[in-house]
C-alpha positions as CSV (number, residue, x, y, z in Angstrom):
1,X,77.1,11.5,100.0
2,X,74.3,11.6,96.8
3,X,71.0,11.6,97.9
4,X,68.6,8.9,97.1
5,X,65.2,8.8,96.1
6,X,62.4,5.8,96.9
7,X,59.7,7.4,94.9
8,X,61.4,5.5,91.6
9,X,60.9,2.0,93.6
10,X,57.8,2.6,95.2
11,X,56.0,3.7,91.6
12,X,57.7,0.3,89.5
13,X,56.4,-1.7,92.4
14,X,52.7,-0.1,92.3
15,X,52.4,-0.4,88.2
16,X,53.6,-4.1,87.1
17,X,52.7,-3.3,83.4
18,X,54.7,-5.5,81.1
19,X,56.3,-2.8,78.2
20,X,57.9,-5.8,76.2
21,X,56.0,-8.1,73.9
22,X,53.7,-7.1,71.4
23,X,51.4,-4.9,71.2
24,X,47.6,-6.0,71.7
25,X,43.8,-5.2,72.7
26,X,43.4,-5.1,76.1
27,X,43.1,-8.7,78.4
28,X,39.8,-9.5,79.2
29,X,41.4,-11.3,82.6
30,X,44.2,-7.7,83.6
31,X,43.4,-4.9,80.9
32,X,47.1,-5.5,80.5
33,X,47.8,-4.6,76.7
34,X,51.0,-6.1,75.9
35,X,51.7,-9.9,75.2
36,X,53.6,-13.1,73.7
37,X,52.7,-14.9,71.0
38,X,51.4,-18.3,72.1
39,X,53.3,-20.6,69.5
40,X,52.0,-24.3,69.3
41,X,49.2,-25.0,71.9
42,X,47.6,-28.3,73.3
43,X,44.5,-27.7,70.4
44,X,46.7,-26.6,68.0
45,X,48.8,-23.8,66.7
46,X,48.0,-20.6,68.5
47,X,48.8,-18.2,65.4
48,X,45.7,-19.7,64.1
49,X,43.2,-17.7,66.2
50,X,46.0,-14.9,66.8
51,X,46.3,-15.7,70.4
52,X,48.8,-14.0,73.0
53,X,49.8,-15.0,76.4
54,X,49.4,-11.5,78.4
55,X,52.8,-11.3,80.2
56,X,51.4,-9.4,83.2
57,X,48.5,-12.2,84.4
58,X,49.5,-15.1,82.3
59,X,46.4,-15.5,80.1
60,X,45.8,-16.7,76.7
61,X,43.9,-14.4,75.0
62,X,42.7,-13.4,71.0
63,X,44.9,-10.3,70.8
64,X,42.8,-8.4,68.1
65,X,39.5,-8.6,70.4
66,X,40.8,-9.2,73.5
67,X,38.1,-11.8,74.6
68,X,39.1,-15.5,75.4
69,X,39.4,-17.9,72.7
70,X,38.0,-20.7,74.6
71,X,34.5,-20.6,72.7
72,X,36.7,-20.5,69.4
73,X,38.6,-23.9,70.3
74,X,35.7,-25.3,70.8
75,X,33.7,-25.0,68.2
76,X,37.4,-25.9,66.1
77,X,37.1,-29.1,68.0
78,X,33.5,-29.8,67.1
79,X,33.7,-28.9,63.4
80,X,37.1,-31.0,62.9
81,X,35.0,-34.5,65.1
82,X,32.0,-33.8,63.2
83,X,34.1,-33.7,59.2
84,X,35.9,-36.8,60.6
85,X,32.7,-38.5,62.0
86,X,30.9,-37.8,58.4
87,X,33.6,-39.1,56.3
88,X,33.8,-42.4,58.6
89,X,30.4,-43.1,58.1
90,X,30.3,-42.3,54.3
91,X,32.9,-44.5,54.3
92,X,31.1,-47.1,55.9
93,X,28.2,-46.8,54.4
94,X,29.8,-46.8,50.3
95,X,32.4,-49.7,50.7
């Protein structure tokens, strides 16, 4: 009979780290540092604020700084209303 161990088991269960992915800053939400790149998002395409999905928590996150892009899309949706509001009322007020 071979002997078996448990100490293998027991240390994948206590560190869930992902090891596949990319490789990225730190997530603000885990500290986990590897993730997927986020593709086409509900703002917008993901690559254009370099965000990740971390693959141990499941966050989108900026994978250069870490930090959340939420302030980013934002601020994306207020510029893009606001260039779209002025060029309705130029509009308006030329024709």
């Amino acid at each position: 009979m071979t002997e078996t161990s448990n100490a293998a088991p027991a240390a994948a269960a206590t560190a869930p780290q992902a090891t596949s992915g990319v490789q990225t800053a730190p997530c603000y939400a885990c500290g986990g540092t590897h993730g997927e790149p986020a593709g086409y998002r509900w703002w917008g395409p993901g690559s254009l604020m370099s965000e990740v999905r971390c693959l141990d928590c499941g966050v989108y996150f900026n994978s250069k700084s870490g930090e959340s892009n939420g302030p980013w899309i934002l601020f994306w949706h207020m510029f893009v209303f606001l260039v779209g509001a002025s060029g309705v009322a130029a509009w308006l007020l030329l024709r």
